[in-house]
Structure formats: C-alpha cells, structure tokens
N, C-alpha and C positions, 0 to 999 in steps of 0.2 A: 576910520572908515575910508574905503578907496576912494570917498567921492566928495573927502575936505581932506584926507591927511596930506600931511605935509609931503612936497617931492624929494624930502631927501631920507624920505621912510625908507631903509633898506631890509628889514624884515621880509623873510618869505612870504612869494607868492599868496602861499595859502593861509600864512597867516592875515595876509592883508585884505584877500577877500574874504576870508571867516569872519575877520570883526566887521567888516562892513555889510554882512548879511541885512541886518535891521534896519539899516540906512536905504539902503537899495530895496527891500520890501517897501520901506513907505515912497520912495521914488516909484514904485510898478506901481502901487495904488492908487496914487494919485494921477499918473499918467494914462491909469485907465478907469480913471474914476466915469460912472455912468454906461461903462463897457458889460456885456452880458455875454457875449462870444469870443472874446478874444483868444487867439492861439497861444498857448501856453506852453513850456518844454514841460513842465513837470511830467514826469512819465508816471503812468499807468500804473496801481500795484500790479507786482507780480503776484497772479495765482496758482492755487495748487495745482490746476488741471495742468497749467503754464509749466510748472516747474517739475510735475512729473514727467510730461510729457516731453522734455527737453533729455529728461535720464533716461528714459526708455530708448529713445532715439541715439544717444548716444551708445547704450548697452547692443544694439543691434550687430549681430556678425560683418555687418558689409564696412559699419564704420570702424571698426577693430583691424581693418586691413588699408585705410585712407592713410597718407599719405601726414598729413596732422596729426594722429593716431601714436602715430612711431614717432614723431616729434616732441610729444608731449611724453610718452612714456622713457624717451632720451632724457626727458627734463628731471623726470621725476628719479628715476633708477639711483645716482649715489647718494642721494636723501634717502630714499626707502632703502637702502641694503646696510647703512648704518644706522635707521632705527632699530628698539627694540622689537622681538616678537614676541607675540602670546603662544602657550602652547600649540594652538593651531598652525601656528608659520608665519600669522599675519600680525598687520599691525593695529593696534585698539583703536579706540575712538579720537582720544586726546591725542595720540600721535600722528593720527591721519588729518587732522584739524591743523595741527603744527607742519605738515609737512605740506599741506596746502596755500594755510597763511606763508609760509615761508616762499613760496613756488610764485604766489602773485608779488609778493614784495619786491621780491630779486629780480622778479622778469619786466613788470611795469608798474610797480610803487605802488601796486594797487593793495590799500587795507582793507580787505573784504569786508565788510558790515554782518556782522555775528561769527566772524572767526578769530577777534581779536582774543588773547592766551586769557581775560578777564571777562570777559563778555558773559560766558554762565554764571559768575558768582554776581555779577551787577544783577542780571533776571531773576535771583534766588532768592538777592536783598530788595527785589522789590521797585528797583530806582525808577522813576517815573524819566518821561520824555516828554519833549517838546517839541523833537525834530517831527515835522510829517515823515519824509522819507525812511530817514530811522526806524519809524514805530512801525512802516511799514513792512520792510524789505529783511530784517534784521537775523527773521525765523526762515529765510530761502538756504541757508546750506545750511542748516542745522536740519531741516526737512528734508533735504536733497540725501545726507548725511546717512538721514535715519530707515530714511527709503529703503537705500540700497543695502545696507545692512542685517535691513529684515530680511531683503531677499538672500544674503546669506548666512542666516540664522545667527547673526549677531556674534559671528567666528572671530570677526572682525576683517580687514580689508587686505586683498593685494595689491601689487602694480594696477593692473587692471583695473581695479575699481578704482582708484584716484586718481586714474587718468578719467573714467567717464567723469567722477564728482568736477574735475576741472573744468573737463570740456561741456559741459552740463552749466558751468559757472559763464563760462566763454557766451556760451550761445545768449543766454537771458542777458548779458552786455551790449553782446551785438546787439540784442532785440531792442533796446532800450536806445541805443546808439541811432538806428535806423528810424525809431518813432519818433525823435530828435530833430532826424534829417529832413522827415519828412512833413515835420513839423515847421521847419526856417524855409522850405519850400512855400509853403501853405503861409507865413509872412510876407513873402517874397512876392505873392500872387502869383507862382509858378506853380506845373503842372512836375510829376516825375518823370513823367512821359517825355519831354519836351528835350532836347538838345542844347545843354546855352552855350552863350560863348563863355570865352574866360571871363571877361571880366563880369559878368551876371555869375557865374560858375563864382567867382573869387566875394561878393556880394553875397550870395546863399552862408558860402562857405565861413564867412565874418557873423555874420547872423547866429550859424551856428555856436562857432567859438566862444561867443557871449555870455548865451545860454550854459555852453561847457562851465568856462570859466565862473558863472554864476547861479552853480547849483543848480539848473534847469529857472530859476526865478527870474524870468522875464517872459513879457506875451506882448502881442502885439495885435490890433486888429486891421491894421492894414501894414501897407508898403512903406507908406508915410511916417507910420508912428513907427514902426520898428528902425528905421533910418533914423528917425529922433533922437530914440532911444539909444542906438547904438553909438555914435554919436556924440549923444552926453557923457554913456561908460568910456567911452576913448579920452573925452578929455579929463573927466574928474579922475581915471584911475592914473597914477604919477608913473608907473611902471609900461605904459603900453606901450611905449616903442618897440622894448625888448621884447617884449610876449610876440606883436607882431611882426619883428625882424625873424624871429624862430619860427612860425609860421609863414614866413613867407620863402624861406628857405627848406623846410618841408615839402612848401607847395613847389617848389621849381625841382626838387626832386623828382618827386608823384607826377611832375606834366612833362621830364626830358623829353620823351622817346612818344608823346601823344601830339595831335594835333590841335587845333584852335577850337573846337567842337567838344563839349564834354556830355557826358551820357552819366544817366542817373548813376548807375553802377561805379563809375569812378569817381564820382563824388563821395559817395557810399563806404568806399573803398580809403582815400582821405581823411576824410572823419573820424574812421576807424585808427586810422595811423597816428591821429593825433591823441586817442585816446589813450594808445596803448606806449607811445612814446613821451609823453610830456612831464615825464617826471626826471627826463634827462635835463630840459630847461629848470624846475624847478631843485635839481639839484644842487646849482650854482647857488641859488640864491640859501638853499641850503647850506652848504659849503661856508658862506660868505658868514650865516648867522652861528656857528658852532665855532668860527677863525674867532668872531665879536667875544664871546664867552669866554674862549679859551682864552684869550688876552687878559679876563678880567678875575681870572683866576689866583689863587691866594698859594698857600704850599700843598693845599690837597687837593691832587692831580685831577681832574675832572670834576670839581665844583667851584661853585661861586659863592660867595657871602650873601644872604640875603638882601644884608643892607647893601651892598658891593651892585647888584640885580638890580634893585631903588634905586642906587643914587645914580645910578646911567640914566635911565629914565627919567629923572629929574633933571639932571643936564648938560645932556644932550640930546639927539635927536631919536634915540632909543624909544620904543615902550616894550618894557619888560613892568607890567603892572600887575601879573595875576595875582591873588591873594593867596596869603600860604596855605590857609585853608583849600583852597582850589589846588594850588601846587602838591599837597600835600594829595589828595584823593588821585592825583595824575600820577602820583609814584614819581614825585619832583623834588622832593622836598626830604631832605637827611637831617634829620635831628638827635644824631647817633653822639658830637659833640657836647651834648649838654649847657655849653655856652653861647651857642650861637646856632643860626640855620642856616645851612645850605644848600641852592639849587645846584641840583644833581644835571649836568648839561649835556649831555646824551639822552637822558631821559624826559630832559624839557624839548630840547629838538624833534626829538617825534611825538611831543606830547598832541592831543587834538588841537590844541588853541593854536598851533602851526600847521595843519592840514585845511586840504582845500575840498571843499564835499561838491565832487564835482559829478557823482552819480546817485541814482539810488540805492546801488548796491557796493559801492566803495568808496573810501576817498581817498585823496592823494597828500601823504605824509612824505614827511623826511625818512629817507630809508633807514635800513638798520644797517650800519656801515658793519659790524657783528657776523651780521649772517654771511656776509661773504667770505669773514676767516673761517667761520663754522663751516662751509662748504670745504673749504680747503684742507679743512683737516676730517670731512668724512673722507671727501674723496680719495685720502691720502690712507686714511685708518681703514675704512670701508667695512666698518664694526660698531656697537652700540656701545661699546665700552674698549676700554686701554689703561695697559700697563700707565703708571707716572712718567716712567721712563720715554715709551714712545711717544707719549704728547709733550713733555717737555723739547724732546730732539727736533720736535719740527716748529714749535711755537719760538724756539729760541731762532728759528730760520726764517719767521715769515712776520714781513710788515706788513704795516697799515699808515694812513695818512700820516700817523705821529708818530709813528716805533719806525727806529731803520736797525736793520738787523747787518750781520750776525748779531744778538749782544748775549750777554749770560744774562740769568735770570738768578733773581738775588737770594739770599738763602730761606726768609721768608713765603716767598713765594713757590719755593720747592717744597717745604715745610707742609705747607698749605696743601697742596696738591699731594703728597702725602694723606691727609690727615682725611682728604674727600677719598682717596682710595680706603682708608682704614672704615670707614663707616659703610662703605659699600664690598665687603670680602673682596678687601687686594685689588680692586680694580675702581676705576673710575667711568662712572656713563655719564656717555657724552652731552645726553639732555634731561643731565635732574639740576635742580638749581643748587646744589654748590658747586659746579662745575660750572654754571652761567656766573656765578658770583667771584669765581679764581679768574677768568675770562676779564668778567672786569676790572680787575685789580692789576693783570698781567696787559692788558690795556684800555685804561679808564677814560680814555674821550671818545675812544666806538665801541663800546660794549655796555651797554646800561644795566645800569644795578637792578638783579632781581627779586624784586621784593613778593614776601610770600604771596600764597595763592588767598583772592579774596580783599586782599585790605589793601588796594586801589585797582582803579577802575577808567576806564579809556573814555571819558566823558567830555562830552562838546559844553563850551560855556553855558552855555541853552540848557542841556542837561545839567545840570551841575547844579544851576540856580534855580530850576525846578524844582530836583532832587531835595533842596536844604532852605528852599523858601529865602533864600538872598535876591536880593534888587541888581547884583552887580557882579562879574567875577573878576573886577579889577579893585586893587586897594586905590582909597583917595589921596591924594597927592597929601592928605594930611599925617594917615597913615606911613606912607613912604616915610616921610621927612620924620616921624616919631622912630620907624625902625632903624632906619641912619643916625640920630641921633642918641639913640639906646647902644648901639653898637660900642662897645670899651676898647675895639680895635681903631684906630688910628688909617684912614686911605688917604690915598696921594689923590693929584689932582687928577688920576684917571678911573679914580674910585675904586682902584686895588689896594688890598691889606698895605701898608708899609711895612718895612723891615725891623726887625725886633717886636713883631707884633704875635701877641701869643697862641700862635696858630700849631697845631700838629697835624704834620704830614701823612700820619697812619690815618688810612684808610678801616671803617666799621669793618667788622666779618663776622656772619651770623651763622651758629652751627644748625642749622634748620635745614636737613634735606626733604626736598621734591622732587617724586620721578615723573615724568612725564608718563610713561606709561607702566604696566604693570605687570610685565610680562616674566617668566620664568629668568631674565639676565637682568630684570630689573634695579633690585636692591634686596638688603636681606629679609627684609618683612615682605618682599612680593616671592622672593626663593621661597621662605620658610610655609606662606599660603598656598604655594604651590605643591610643596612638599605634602603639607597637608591634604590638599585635593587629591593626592595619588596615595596617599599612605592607607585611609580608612576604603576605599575601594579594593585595594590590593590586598588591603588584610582579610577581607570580606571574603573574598576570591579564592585565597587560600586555604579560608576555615572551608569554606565550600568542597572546595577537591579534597583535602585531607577527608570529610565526611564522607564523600562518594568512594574515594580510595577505597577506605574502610570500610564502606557497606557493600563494596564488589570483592574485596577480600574476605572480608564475613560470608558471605553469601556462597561464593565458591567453595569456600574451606566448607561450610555447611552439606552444598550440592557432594562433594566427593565424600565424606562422611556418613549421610544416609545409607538408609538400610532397608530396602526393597521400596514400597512406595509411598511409607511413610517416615516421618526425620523420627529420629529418637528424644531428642530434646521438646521439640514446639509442635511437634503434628503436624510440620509442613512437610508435606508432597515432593518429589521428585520434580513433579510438574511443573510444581507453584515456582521451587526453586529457580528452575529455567526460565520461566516467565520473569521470576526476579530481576535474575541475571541479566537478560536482554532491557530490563526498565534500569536497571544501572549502567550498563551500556550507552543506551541513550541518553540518561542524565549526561554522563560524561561527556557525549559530544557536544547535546545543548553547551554546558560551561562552555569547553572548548570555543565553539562559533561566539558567545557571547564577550569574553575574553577580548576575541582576535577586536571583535566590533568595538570593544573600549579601545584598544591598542589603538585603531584606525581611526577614531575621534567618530565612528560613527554611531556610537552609542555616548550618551554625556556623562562624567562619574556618578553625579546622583541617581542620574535613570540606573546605570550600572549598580553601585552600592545597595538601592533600595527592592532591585532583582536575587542578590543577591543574598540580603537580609532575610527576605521573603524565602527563596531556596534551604537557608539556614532554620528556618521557622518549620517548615512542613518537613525537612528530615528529621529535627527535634521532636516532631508529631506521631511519627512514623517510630521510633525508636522508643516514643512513650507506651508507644498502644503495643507496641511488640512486646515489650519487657511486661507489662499489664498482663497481656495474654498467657505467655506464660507463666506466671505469676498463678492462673487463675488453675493452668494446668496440673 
C-alpha cells in the first residue's frame, strides 16, 4: 500500500498505487465518514447520447479540414497502410481496434478500457468485475466502433474513420479530464471563473494530481479536509518527491512565457498535459523494474524462475507476490518447461497489477517497448506482409534497449521465419501471431510472448479475485517459501539459477497461427474464403450469360428462318419473335449493369448470387414451357 509500504519499494508507479487502492478507499471512508455531499473526482458514466454525439461531431466536414485532423491522420497513416485489407480496401474490425490500441499506447501510454487485443474473449467468458469504472466505461469504443461502422455498412474502416474513432476517444478524456478540474475547484472553494495567482493555481493543480494519481478516489467537502487529505497522500506515499519534482517541471514549462495571474483555460490546459505526458515519468520507473527482472534471469532469455520471482520477494525489498494462478490468466506465466515455471518478464511488466487506473477510460501501463520496433519496420515495409528476406535485412539492423545491432541472426531463427512464411503462401504478415511470437524470440525482453487468442485475459487484481472467488491475488509468504523450496535448481545469493543448473536456454515455439484480420492477403484460409465468396457468384454470372447468349442466338436464328407470319416449327409469329428479341436484349443489359454493380462492391455477392440464381430459375421456366408447347404442337 502507498500509505505503509516501505520507502525503498521501487516498483512502478502504478504498481504501487494499484495495490494500495483498498488501503486508500478505507482512508476516504473514514475521512469522510458522516459526509453526504462531499465532492468526489469519480467521473460521471459516459453515455450513449455522450458518446455518440462526440462521433457525429467529430465525422462533421469543418473538423475533417482542423488543423488536429491532419495531425492525427499523420498518426495514423503508416499503421493503416501496412495493415491488412478486406476486399473492400478497408481495414476490419480487429485491425482497426489494433491500430487504435496501438496509436494511444505509443502516443501516451494510454491502455484504452475495452481495446485491450483480450478484452472480447474475457466479455464472452463471462468474467465478472468489480472495478466501478471498468464495469462502466468499458463498452465506449466498442460502441463508438460499432457506430460508425453501421454507418458504413460494416465495409469496414478507412484512414478517416479511425482518425474520428480516435478523436472521438480524445474528446470523452478531455471531458472527463475537465469535470476533474472542475471538480479540485469545487474542493478548493474556487469559482472557474475566478483568476488565481500561482500559487492558489499550483494548490488547485495538487488537488488535482491526487485525484489523477488515485483513480479519481478521493473527495473532499471542504478546503480543510481536502488539504488533509492531500497531505497525508504526500507523506504516506514514499515516492512523492519524484512524482512532484516531474510536475513541477511541467508546470514551469506550461507558466514560461504566462504571467503571475492564471485563467481557468490554462489550468485546463495543464491538466490536460499531464494527462497526456505522464507515462514518460512513469516510464523510468518502468525502465527500472524490467533492468530488476532482467538481472534475475536464469539461461532463458526473458524469463525468471518462479521460485527465482519468490525468493526476491522474500529477501529483499521486492514484492513480486502474484499467484501463478493470477500470473498464469495475465499471460505471465510459461510452463512450456515442464519442470519448473517461469514469469515471462515483458509480459509481467505490462501486466495490470503494474498499471495505474488513472481514468475511467484508460490506464496507464508499461508500454510495449514492441510496438515501437513494429512501427519501424511498417514504416520501412509499408505492406501487410514480407518476403523472410526483407524482414530479416532490417531486423538484423535495428535495436532495442538490449539488442545492439548490426548482429546476424542465428540459424534458428531464420529457420523459423521461414516456416511462418511456409504456412502463410511464401509470405509472412506482419500481424498474425507467429510473427508476434518470431518477434519474441528475435527479442525476448521487449517483445512479449503471444499467447493464443482467449486463454488469458488483461485482469486487475479486483477482477481476477472476483472472477475465481480467491481472497487474495498474492501467494503467502508460506506458499513462496514452499515454491523456493521445491525448486531442484540451486540460486546464488541473488536468487538466480547457479551455474550447472539444469536450465535450457530454447525458448517454447507454438505452431498456432493468428491473423489479425481476415482480409483477401490475410492467410490461406482467409485467401481460399475469399476465393470462395467470388467463385460461386462468378460462376452464377456466367451460367446466366451463356443462357441469355443462347436464347438471343436461338431466337434470331429462329426470326431469319420464318416464313411469312408464322414460324414453322412452334407457331411463333414474326412479331412474337421481335418482341423476343428485344426482351433478350434487355435481359442482356440488366446482367451487364448488374455485374458492373458486383464488380464495384455495390452490390454484395450474395445479393448478387441469389439475383442470379433466381435469373437461372425463370430462364429454366421459360425453356420448360416452350419445349412443352411444342411438344403439344
């Protein structure tokens, strides 16, 4: 808890105010025990009217030509041009989700709340909540999502539409952001109206922060108690120096070029900057707990021993306590060895029990140090899929905190990268998971292993112990010392494997592809669906014209053949025949227009297909009753 642990806890940020959530609930409680009005940050659900009308506003022509507009669609452009597409040219559903989660991570560490790559299969299986926020907020871009969607007949998305879903995401922050602000006013016994000086301005702005830093859980009904309050968070949390030396170096940015007088609006403005920056602070302390890991690492490159995880925690000043069961649903946890488990330490670093739930609609994780090579090689490929060849040439050229390049890439792992083209026809895309999974392997302390779609889940402790009816989601110090003890490998005194300990350095590798999207360059089973969706229309199409061909060639040969005003064969007229002639004409062009209309995607193949079924059905009607007729003749 921030408000007894020890000061020389060096765990992130968010991890350290995540476990003390509970602590600090019962701190608000009590301090406002007998309180009926107290101002509260918890923000407001968002609702639909809220969350539509944020897209509309955004889909408007005047915003499409702002100045932000072009900004964000800058953002977006070499993510969207090396996604896959769907027939239509656009991108699906799952890859506009991917390319959004991706867009807030890299820009402000923001985990958007229902865009995480698990978050549909956790609502399928059911998982209960406990978070308020969570349960509320969770369905706003998945609704946002579905919106706009509809309004493009579920083609699926361009640039365009994932710049408004963004800026659409943007506004409902701000909004949240400002009822915040306006909220630490409204503590403060200020008005918004009102002018302060700095140092009342730098008081508001503290108040705020709080609130940030502690998930909106704090209220206050006066001046008094909120000073209290603030107060006590400063000294029980062991880290606040640095939190507020980084804010206070923000704020002397934000006031250079202002005067001693501050106006709501640049308050507003502040706020906002710290919202959208603060995951640069907490990347340090990120930074710091993945160097801790990496130290405590055995001979397989990006993991830790289970009991290795324990016995830090035990003695030292560590807590690495989650249960493996816990670790295990966080997609933490490899038990691909069969002797032993190992936390997977990229994937525990962004795991929840390290984020800090500083919004109702996001929180703030350890980034994906990942996605930034990922960008580097769209940007460089600027294609959904690649030769082995060209992704090797630039992967063997580009580091990351732990790889220094040039270096070769060993034969294994060429191997591999082989074997993800061989499953996908000769080529490899860029976002199906064996290619997240080579990534890993080619570098396993920023690239987290991706485990199938469904079997774990981005759960807050809260969650977790809901979900499975446990009391706890840390092992007891009884537990620890049993899995340390079980352990047949031998640690030094820093609680790493020793030498001659029967560890192997190969890494699992699971042949299980995942494509992110489904589009025509997806994989072979989205080609061959594809193939399929054009084949039984096309074929459709052609029995059709081949029919009309031949009933305008019949027809004519019949009209030149007659003999005065009656046919010799069927008793049809000179007339009749011309009258024919011109309805197979027309059939003709109908196909034709209807054709062009599938070509152009503005017919859909089944509307298409079952048009022409139908066409095939009444010329077979037409050809029965004739052949009948004359028969009769």
């Amino acid at each position: 808890s921030i408000l007894v642990q020890s000061s020389r806890d060096p765990r992130p940020l968010a991890a350290n105010f995540f476990m003390s959530m509970t602590t600090m609930r019962l701190l608000v409680v009590a301090a406002c025990a007998g309180l009926v009005s107290a101002s509260s940050f918890y923000a407001q659900e968002v609702t639909k009217d809220e969350a539509s009308a944020s897209l509309l506003h955004e889909l408007a022509p005047e915003e499409r030509q702002s100045q932000r507009w072009q900004e964000l669609k800058s953002a977006f452009l070499t993510t969207y041009t090396a996604l896959p597409k769907n027939v239509h040219g656009f991108i699906d559903h799952q890859a506009a989700r991917y390319a959004l989660h991706r867009f807030f991570v890299q820009r402000n560490g923001w985990y958007i709340k229902g865009l995480e790559p698990t978050v549909e299969h956790q609502k399928q299986e059911g998982v209960a909540d406990n978070t308020e926020q969570l349960k509320k907020n969770e369905w706003v871009t998945s609704f946002l999502q579905d919106m706009l969607e509809e309004k493009l007949d579920h083609k699926g998305l361009d640039l365009d539409g994932l710049v408004a879903l963004a800026a659409s995401v943007e506004d409902l922050v701000a909004h949240e952001t400002e009822h915040r602000l306006k909220t630490a006013y409204e503590m403060q016994g200020r008005s918004v109206d009102e002018t302060l000086s700095r140092e009342d301005a730098k008081d508001v702005v503290r108040t705020w922060y709080v609130g940030f830093l502690l998930a909106g859980n704090f209220s206050a009904n006066s001046p008094e108690e909120a000073h209290a309050k603030k107060a006590l968070f400063e000294r029980r949390y062991s880290d606040w120096s640095h939190a507020e030396e980084w804010l206070e170096a923000l704020e002397a940015e934000h006031y250079a070029d202002s005067t001693s007088a501050v106006e709501y609006a640049s308050m507003l403005s502040l706020v906002s900057k710290i919202g959208e920056t603060y995951f640069h602070f907490n990347d340090k302390e990120c930074s710091a707990l993945k160097h801790t890991l990496q130290q405590m690492e055995g001979k397989k490159a990006g993991r830790v021993r289970l009991s290795t995880f324990y016995s830090k925690s035990l003695y030292s000043h560590w807590r690495f306590t989650e249960k493996a069961d816990y670790l295990r649903r966080l997609g933490a946890l490899d038990e691909s060895d069969g002797k032993t488990q190992h936390v997977l330490v990229t994937n525990y670093v962004m795991a929840r029990p390290n984020c800090l739930e500083t919004s109702g609609l996001y929180a703030l994780c350890c980034r994906n140090e990942c996605e930034d090579l990922m960008g580097h090689l769209e940007g460089q490929l600027q294609k959904a899929e690649a030769e082995p060849s060209e992704i090797t040439a630039l992967v063997s050229q580009l580091p990351s905190d732990t790889v220094t390049v040039p270096r070769t890439l060993d034969a294994t792992l060429l191997d591999r990268l082989e074997q993800v083209a061989a499953v996908n026809n000769g080529k490899v895309p860029l976002h199906g998971r064996l290619f997240a999974q080579w990534m890993h392997h080619a570098y396993p302390r920023e690239c987290p292993y991706p485990h199938e779609f469904g079997t774990t889940s981005p759960m807050t402790p809260d969650e977790w112990m809901q979900a499975t009816g446990q009391s706890d989601s840390s092992a007891s110090t009884e537990e620890m010392k049993q899995q340390v003890d079980n352990d047949v490998c031998k640690l030094d005194e820093e609680g790493r494997p020793m030498s001659g300990c029967d560890e192997a350095a190969d890494l699992p590798w699971s042949e299980t592809e995942q494509l992110l999207a489904k589009g025509p360059s997806s994989s072979v089973e989205a080609s061959s669906r594809g193939r399929g969706g054009v084949i039984l229309p096309a074929a459709l199409a052609m029995t059709v014209a081949l029919a009309l061909v031949f009933d305008y060639w019949r027809t004519s040969r019949w009209s030149q053949c007659s003999k005065g005003d009656v046919f010799y064969v069927n008793a049809m007229s000179s007339r009749d025949l011309t009258s024919r002639l011109r309805r197979c004409q027309k059939s003709l062009g109908a196909w034709l227009l209807a054709v062009t209309a599938w070509l152009m995607d503005l017919v859909d193949g089944p509307v298409f297909a079952a048009s022409m079924a139908a066409g095939l059905v009444v010329l077979g009607i037409r050809g029965f009753m004739e052949r009948r007729s004359t028969k009769v003749l």
